[in-house]
Structure formats: structure tokens, C-alpha cells
C-alpha positions in Angstrom: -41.7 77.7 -22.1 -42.6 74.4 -21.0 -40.5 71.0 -19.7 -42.7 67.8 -20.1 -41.2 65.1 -17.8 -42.5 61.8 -19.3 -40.2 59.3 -17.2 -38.4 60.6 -14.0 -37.0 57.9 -11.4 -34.8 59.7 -9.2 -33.3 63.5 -9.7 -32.3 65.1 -12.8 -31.4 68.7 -14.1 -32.3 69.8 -17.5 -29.5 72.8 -18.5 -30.2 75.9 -21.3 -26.9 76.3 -23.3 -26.2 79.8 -25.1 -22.5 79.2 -27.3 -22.0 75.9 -24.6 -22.3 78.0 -21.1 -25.4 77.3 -19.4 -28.0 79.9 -18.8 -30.4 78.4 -17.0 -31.0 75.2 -14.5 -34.8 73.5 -14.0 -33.8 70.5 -11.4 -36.9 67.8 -11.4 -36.7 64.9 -7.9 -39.3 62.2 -7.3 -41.2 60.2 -9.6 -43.2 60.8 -12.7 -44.2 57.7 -15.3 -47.1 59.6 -16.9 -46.8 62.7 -17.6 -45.8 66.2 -15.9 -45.7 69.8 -17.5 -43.8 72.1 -15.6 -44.1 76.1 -16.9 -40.6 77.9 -16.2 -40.4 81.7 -16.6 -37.2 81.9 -19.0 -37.1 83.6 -21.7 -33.5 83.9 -22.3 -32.5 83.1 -26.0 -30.7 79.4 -25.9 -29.3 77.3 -28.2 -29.5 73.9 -27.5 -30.5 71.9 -23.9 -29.3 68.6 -22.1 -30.0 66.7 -19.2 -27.5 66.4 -16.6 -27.9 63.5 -13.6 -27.7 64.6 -10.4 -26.7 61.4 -8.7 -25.0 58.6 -9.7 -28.5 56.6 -8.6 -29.3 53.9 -11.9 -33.0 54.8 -11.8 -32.0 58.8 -12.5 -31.0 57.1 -16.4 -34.4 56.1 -17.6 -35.2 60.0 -17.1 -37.2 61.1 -20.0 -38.4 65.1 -21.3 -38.7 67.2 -23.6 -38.9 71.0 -24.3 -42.0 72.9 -25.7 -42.2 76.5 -26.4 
């Protein structure tokens, strides 16, 4: 599976839910405003993902990705 970080200002976590209980963590820090593939070795069945902020830093908002098989 893949996380494509298109937009990342500051640091950021993107969480794998199962039934709402997270399964699995990938935390991204720095800065990315092109584009950034990152391969993770998870293979756990999930349901649904989100992003979660790690600090409470305004720039951590514009962070952008998305999830590819």
C-alpha cells in the first residue's frame, strides 16, 4: 500500500481504522509541495483512514494525501 503526500507543512499522522480502533500509524514531518510516495508494509484489512495533526502548528492544516493500494 501506498500514502502519496501531496501538501505537508509541518507533522501529521495518517491512522488505519478497523470498526473505529486504529490499526496502524504512518507519521509524515517536514515539507513536501510536490509530491511524495511513501510504500508502508501493512497489510492489515482496514476500513476507513483519517489524518490526525500532530501539533497544534497552522501550517500542519494545509496537509494533503491520499491512499493507494
Amino acid at each position: 500500500m501506498k500514502v502519496i503526500v501531496t501538501k505537508l507543512l509541518g507533522s501529521a499522522e495518517v491512522e488505519f481504522l478497523r470498526n473505529g480502533v486504529v490499526v496502524h500509524r504512518e507519521r509524515f514531518t517536514g515539507k513536501v509541495t510536490s509530491g511524495c510516495c511513501r510504500t508502508i508494509a501493512f497489510n492489515e484489512a482496514f476500513d476507513t483512514h483519517r489524518c490526525r495533526f500532530v501539533t497544534a502548528m497552522p501550517a500542519d492544516r494545509a496537509f494533503l494525501y491520499e491512499v493507494a493500494p
